[in-house]
N, C-alpha and C positions, 0 to 999 in steps of 0.2 A: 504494500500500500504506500503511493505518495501522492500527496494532494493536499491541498493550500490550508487547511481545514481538519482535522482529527477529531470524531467524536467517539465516544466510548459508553456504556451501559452505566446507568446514575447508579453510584455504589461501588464502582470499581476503580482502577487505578491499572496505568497502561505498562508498568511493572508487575507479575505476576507475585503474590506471596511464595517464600519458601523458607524453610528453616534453617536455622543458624546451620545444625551439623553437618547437613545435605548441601551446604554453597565453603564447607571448610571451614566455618570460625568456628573460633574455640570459646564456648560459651559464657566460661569461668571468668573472660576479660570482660564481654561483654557487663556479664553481670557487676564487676569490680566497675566498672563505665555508671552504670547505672546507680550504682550504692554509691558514685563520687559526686553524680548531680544530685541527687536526692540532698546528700549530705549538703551540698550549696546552696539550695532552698531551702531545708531547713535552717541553715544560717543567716539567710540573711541577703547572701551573695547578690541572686536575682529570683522578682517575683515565680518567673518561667522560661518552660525550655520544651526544645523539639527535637530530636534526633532521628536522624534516615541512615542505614546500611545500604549498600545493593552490591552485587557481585555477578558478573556475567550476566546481567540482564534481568534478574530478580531481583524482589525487595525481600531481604532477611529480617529488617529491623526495621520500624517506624513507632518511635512512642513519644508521645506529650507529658510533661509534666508541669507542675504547679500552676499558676495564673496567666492566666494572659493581659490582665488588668486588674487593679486596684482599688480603682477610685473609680463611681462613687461608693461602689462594693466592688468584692473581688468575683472574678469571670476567669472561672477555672480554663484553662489552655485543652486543646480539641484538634482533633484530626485536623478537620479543615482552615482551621485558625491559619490567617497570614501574617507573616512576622515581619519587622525590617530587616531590609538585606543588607543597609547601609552598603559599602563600598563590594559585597559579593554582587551587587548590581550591574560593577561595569564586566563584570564577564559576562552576562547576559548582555548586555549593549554589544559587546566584542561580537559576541557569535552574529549577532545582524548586521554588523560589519564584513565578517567572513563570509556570510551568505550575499550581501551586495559584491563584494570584490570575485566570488566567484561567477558570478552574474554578468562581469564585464565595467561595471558603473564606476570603479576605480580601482587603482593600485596601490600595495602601502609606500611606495617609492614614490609616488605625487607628492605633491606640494599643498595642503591646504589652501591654499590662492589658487591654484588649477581649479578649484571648484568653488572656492568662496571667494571672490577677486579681494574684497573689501579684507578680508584678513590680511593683509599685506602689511597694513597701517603698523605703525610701529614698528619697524625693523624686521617682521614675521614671515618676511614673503618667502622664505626659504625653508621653513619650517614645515615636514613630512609628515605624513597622516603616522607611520612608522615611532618617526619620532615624540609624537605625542603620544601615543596607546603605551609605547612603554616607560613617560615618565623621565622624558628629556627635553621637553618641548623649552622647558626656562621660562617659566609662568607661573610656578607650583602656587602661589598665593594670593590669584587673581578670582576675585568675588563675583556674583551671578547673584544679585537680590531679589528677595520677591517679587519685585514688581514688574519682573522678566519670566517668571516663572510660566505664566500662563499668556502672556505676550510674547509669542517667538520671533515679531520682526522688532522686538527690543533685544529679546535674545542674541536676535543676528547680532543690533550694534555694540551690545554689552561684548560680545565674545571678540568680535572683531576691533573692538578699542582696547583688550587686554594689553597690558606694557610690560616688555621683556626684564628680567631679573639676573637675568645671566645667559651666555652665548649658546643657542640650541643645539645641543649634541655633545654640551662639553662637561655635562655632568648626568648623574640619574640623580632625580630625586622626587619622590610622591607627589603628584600633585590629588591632593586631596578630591575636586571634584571641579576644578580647572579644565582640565585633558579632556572629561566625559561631557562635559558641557560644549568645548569645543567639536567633538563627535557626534554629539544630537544634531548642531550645526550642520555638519557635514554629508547625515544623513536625510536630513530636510533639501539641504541644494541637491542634490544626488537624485535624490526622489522626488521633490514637490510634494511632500509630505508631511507629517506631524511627525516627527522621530515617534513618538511611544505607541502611533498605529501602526508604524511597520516592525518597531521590535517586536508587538504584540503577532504580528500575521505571519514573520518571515521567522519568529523560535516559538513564542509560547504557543496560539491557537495551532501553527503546524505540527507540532509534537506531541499535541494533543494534552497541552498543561493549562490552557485555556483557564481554568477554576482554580490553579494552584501557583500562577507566576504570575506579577505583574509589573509593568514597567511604567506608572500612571494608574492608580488605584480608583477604580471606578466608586461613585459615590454607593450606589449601592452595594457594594461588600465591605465599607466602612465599619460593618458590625462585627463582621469575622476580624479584624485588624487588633493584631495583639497592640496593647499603648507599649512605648518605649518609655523608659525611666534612668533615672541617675541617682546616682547616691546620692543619700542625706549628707549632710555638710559633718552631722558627728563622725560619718563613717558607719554608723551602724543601719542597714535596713536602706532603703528607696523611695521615693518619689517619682510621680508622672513627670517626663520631661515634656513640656508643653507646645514648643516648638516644632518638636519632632511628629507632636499627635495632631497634628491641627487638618483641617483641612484642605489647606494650600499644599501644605505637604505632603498628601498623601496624594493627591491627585497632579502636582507636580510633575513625577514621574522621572526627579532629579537622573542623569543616566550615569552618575557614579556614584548614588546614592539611596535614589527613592526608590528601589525595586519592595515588593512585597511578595510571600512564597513559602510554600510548607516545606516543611524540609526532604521529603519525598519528592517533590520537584525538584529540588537541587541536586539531587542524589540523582535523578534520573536525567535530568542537563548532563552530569559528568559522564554516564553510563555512556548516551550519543556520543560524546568527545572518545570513551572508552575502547568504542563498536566504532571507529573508522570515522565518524559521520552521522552512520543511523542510529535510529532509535525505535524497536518496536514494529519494524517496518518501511518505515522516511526514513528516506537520506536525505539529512538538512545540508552537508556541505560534504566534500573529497576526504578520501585520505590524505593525498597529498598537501592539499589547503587545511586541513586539521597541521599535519605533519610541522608547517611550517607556522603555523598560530601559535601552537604547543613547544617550541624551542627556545633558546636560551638567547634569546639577542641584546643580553646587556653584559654578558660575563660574569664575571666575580667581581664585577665593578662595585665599589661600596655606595648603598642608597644613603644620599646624605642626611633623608628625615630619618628613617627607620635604623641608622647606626650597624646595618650588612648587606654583604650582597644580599640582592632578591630576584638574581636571575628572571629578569623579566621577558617572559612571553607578549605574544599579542593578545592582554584580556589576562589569564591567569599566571603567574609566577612560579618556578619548578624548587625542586628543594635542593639539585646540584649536589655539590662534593663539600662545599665549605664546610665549618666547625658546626652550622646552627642557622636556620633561616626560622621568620618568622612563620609561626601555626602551624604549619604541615608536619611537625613531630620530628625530634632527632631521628628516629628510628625510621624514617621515611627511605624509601628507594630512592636512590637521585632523582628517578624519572617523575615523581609524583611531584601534580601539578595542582596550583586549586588558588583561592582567592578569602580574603577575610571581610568583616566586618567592622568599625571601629567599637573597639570597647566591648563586641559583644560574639563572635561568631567567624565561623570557617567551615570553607568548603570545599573537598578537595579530590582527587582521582589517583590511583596509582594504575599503571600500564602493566608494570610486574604479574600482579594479584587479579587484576579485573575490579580491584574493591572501590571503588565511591561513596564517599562519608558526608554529610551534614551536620552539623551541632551547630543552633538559633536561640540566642537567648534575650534578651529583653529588657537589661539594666547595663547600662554602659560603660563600666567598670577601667578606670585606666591602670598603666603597666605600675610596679612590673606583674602585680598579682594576674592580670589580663594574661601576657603572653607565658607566663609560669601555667597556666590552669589550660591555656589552649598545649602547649607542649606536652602537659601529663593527656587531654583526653586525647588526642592524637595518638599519642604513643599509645594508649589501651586499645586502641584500634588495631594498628599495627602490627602490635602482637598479640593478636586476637586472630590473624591473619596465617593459615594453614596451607 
C-alpha cells in the first residue's frame, strides 16, 4: 500500500502488538525502566510520562503513566494523550524535507536565497538548506515572536531579517528553533503552502499517524494535549508552564518545537527511518535518501551550546564513537540515531537491533539531573536489547 492518505480500523495502531520475549528484550530491564519512572513520579520529578518500544516492525511496549495535567484537577495520562515534542519536532519537519528533496523541489546543496531571494539580506545569501538542518547556519539566537506565528508573510520577513552571529559553516552550534523556522520558510516557497499542511500530508496523515503526530495542533484535540510544566522555584514538585499550554502554541505548529504525539508514533517515525523508508507498507522516502539524512555531517566537531560533538544528521543526530553524546545512552551503537526534547524527552532508533525507543515527559527539568536521567533510561533500553 502507498497512497497520500493511511487509514486504519478505530482501535488499532499501524504497528502490530507483540511481546517483549518474542521481539528479544529482556524483560527484567524493561521492568527496572518502568520501576525508575514510576519512582520519578512518585517524586516529584514530573506530573507524566509515555513510553513506546518497537523492534522490527512491532510494538512490544507502549505505556502511560501519571498525569497529563494538573490544574484545574489532575487528568491522568492515556493512550491517546498528545504530549510536546518540543525540539523531537524538527525531525518530523526533517522527514518533509526529505520527502520534498526526493521529489525534485530542492537540494541540501542550495542556497536558501535559491528559493527564498529575500533571505539574502544580511550577509545570508550563501547560506545552504545543508547548512542550516545541521546547526551551522550562524543565527542560533534569532527570535520568531508570536505575532508571526500565525502570520506567515510576517514569518517570511521575520526569518529573512535574521542577522548573522558568526560566519556560516565555521562552527556547529544549536540553534534552538532558528534553523526550523527558517525551514517552515523554505517549505512554504517550495510548495505555496502552509509548512504544517504539508508536514501533516507528506509524514503524518501518509503513514497513517494522522490521530497521533502533529505539526500545528488542531483546536479540536486541544483536550487530548498533555499541559507542559516547570518546576517550582523550591525545586520540589511542578507547575503548569503557561506559555507553552496556550493556545497560540499549540496551534503554532512551531517546526523545531510545536510538534504534538504519542509516543507510539515516534517509535513508529523511527521504525520507517529503521525499514529503509517504509513503514507498514508506504514508502515515505529511498534508502538511499534515508542513507544520506541519517549520516554524520558535522564530525566530532564540538556543539558549542551542548558542550560535545553531536554528530549531526539531517533532522536527527547519531551517537558516533566519542566519550558521550547527548540522550541516546552511553551504551548506544555508534549507529543509533534519534532526536530530544528540551528538558523533557528523547527519541531514538538503533540500525544494529531494529529497536526504536520513545520516552515523553511533561515537566521541563534542566541539566544536569535532565541529561543524567535521559543517559540511565537509554541505557535500560539498550540493554534490555537481545
Amino acid at each position: 500500500m502507498d497512497s497520500t492518505t493511511r487509514t486504519r480500523p478505530a482501535g488499532t495502531f499501524l504497528l502490530p502488538p507483540a511481546d517483549l520475549a518474542s521481539l528479544g528484550i529482556r524483560g527484567e530491564q524493561i521492568e527496572r525502566l518502568v520501576a525508575l519512572i514510576e519512582r520519578h513520579i512518585a517524586d516529584g520529578r514530573y506530573p507524566g510520562c509515555q513510553i513506546a518500544l518497537a523492534r522490527h516492525g512491532k510494538l512490544g511496549l507502549f505505556k502511560s503513566f501519571g498525569n497529563a495535567a494538573t490544574e484545574p484537577a489532575p487528568r491522568a495520562a492515556a493512550d491517546d494523550t498528545l504530549w510536546l515534542l518540543y525540539s523531537n519536532t524538527k525531525v518530523v519537519t526533517a522527514v518533509a524535507l526529505w520527502v520534498l528533496a526526493e521529489r525534485g523541489l530542492f537540494s541540501f546543496s542550495d542556497r536558501i536565497a535559491d528559493h527564498v531571494p529575500a533571505f539574502a539580506k544580511n550577509a545570508k545569501g550563501d547560506i545552504t538548506v545543508l547548512q542550516v538542518i545541521t546547526h551551522q547556519a550562524g543565527f542560533p539566537n534569532a527570535v520568531v515572536g508570536p505575532d508571526a506565528w500565525a502570520d506567515h508573510g510576517r514569518l517570511r520577513e521575520v526569518v529573512c531579517d535574521f542577522a548573522l552571529e558568526w560566519s556560516p559553516g565555521s562552527r556547529v552550534h544549536y540553534h534552538g528553533q532558528s534553523a526550523h523556522w527558517t525551514l517552515g520558510v523554505l517549505i512554504e516557497a517550495l510548495t505555496g503552502r502552509d509548512f504544517r499542511d504539508v508536514i501533516r500530508e507528506t509524514v503524518c496523515d501518509r503513514l497513517g499517524l494522522g490521530r497521533e503526530l502533529y505539526v500545528g495542533l488542531p483546536e479540536s484535540e486541544f483536550g487530548r494535549a498533555a499541559d507542559m510544566h516547570e518546576p517550582l522555584p523550591s525545586g520540589a514538585g511542578s507547575r503548569p508552564l503557561a506559555d507553552n499550554n496556550s493556545p497560540a502554541w499549540r496551534r503554532s505548529g512551531a517546526p523545531g518545537a510545536a510538534g504534538y504525539g504519542t509516543a507510539r508514533a515516534m517509535a513508529a517515525l523511527y521504525q520507517m527511518m529503521l525499514n529503509g523508508g517504509e513503514l507498514a507498507g508506504t514508502r515515505l522516502v529511498s534508502p538511499r535518501l534515508l542513507q544520506y539524512a541519517v549520516r554524520n555531517h558535522t564530525g566530532d566537531r564540538i556543539d558549542a551550546f551542548m558542550g560535545m560533538p553531536m554528530h549531526r544528521g539531517l533532522g536527527p543526530h547519531l551517537r558516533g564513537t566519542t566519550e558521550n553524546v547527548r540522550g541516546l545512552g552511553g551504551f548506544a551503537s555508534p549507529r543509533t540515531f534519534g532526536h530530544g526534547g528540551v528538558g523533557t524527552s528523547y527519541c531514538w532508533a538503533d540500525p544494529d537491533s531494529g529497536v526504536s525507543f520513545a520516552y515523553i515527559t511533561n515537566n521541563r527539568i534542566p541539566d544536569p539531573w535532565h541529561s543524567k536521567r535521559l543517559d540511565q533510561v537509554s541505557n535500560l533500553v539498550h540493554s534490555a536489547i537481545v
